[in-house]
C-alpha positions as CSV (number, residue, x, y, z in Angstrom):
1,X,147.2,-109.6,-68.5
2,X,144.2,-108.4,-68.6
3,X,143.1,-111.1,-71.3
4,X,144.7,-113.6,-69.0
5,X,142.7,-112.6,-66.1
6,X,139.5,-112.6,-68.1
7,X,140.9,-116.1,-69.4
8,X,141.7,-117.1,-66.1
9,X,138.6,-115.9,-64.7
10,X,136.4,-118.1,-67.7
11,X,138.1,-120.6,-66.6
12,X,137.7,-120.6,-63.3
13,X,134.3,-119.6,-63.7
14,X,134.5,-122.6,-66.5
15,X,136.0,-124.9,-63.9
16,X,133.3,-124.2,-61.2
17,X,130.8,-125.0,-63.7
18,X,132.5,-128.0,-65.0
19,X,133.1,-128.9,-60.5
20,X,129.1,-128.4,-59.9
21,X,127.9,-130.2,-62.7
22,X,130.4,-132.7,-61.9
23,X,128.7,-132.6,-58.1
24,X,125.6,-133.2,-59.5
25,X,126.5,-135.8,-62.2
26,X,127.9,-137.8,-59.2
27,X,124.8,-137.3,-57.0
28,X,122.7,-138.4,-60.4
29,X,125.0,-141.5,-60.3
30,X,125.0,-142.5,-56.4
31,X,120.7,-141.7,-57.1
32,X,120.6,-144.2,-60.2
33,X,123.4,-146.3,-58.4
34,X,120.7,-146.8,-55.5
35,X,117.8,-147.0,-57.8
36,X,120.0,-150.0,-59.5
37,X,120.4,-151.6,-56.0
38,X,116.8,-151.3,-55.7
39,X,115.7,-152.3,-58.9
40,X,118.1,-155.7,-59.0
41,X,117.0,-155.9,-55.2
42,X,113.1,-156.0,-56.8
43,X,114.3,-158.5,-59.6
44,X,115.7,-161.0,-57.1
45,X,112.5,-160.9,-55.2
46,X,110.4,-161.0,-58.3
47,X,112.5,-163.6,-59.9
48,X,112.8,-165.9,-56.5
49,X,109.4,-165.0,-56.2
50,X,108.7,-166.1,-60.1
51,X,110.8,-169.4,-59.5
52,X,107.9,-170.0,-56.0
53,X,105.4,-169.5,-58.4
54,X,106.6,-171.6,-60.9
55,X,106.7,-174.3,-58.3
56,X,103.3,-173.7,-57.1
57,X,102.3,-174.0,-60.6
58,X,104.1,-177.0,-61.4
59,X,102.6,-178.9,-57.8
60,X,98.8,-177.6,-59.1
61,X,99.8,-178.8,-62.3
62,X,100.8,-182.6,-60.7
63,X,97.6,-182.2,-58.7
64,X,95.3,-181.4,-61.4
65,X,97.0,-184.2,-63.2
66,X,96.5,-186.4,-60.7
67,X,92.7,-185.2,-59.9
68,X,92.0,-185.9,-63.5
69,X,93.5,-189.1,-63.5
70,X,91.4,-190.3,-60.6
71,X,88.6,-188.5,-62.4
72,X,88.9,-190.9,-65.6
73,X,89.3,-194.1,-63.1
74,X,86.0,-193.3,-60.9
75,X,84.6,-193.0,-64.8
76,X,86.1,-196.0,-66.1
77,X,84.7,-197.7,-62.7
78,X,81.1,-195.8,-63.0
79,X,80.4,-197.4,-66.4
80,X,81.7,-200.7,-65.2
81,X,79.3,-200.2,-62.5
82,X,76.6,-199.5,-65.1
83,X,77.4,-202.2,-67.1
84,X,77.2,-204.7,-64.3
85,X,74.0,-203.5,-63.3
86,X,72.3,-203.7,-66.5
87,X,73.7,-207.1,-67.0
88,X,72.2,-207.8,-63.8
89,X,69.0,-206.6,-64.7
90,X,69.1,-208.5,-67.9
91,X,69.7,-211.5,-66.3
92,X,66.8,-210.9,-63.3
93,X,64.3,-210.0,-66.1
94,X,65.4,-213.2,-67.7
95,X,65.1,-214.9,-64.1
96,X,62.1,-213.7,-63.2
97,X,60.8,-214.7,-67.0
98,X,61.8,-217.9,-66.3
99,X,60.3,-218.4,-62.9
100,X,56.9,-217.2,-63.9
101,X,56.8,-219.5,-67.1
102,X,57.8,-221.8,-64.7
103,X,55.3,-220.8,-61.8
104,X,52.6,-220.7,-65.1
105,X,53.8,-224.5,-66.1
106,X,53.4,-225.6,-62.2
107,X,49.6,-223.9,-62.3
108,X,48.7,-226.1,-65.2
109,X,50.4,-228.9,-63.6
110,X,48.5,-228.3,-60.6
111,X,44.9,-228.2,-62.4
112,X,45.9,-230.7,-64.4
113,X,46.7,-233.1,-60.5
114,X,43.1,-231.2,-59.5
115,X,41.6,-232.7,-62.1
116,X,43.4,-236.3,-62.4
117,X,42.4,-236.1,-58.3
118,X,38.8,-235.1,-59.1
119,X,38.6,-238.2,-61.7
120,X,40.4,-240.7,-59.5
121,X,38.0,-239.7,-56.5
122,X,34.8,-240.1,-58.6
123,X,36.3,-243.5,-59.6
124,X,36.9,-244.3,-56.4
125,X,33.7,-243.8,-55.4
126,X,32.1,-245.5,-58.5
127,X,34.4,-248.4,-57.3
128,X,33.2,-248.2,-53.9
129,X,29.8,-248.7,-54.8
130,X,30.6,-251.2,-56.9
131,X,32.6,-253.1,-54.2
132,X,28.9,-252.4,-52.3
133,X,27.0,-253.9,-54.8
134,X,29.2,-256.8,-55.0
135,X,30.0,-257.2,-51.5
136,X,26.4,-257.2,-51.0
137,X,25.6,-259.6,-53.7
138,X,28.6,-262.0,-52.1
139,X,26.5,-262.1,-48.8
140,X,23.8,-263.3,-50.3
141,X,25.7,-266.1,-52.4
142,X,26.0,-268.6,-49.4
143,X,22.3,-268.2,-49.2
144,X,21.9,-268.9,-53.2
145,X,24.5,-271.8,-53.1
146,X,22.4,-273.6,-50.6
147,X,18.6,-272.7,-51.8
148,X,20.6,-273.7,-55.5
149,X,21.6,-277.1,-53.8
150,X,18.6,-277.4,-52.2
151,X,16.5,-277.2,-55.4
152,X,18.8,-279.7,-57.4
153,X,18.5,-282.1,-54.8
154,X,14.8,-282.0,-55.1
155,X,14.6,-281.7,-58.5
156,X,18.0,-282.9,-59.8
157,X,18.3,-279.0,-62.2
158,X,18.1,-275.6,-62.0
159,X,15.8,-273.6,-64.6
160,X,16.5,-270.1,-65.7
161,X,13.5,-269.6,-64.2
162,X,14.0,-270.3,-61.4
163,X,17.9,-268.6,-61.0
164,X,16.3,-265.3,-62.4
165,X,13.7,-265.5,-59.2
166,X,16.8,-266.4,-56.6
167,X,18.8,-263.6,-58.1
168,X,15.7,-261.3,-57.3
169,X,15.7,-262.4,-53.8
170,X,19.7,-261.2,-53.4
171,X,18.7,-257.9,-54.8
């Protein structure tokens, strides 16, 4: 009996041991049971808050997308900007080529009217005394139609003589 008590009292002694380690095996598991609550609890939040980011992510993405595409029009529209400017300018150096060739052209066709007036003026005036010199000398011929009558009724003919002298007196 005495075996059986020491027996019995191992085992209870074995028992209690087995009862607190049990105790604490199942406060160990309710401990990692709640740190498993909390730990899926965090990896809900982190993977909603994962998905969120993704989203924000995938909205920048659309954005930068769209930023760049806008970015390659307002280039594409730049150069044709540039391009039309420098065919502009092409075409106003041409232009204003032209109009001073042309302005050049109407110089020398102005000098050249200066001098056609210049010319026609002096002729004018040459002409003018001219028409003087004959306009006076047409006065006079009534005057040398008579005294030439005059001297071929008296003497029937007219010497050279004689017209020389008359001419003299018109002059």
């Amino acid at each position: 009996m005495e075996s059986y008590n020491e027996t019995l009292t191992t085992s209870t002694k074995s028992f209690e041991r087995v009862k607190e380690e049990k105790l604490y095996a199942d406060s160990e598991i309710n401990k990692l049971k709640t740190a498993k609550s909390d730990l899926e609890k965090k990896l809900s939040e982190s993977t909603l808050k994962i998905s969120e980011l993704e989203n924000q992510v995938n909205e920048a993405n659309e954005v930068i997308s769209q930023l760049e595409k806008e970015k390659e029009d307002l280039k594409s529209e730049l150069n044709q900007k540039e391009n039309e400017n420098e065919s502009l300018k092409k075409e106003l150096k041409t232009t204003l080529s032209n109009k001073n060739n042309e302005i050049g052209n109407l110089k020398e066709d102005r000098e050249g009217k200066a001098q056609e007036i210049s010319n026609l003026s002096l002729k004018v005036k040459s002409l003018e005394e001219t028409l003087k010199e004959t306009l006076a000398e047409a006065k006079g011929a009534p005057e040398l139609i008579e005294e030439i009558k005059d001297i071929m009724v008296r003497k029937g003919f007219l010497s050279d003589r004689e017209f020389d002298d008359l001419l003299l007196k018109l002059e």
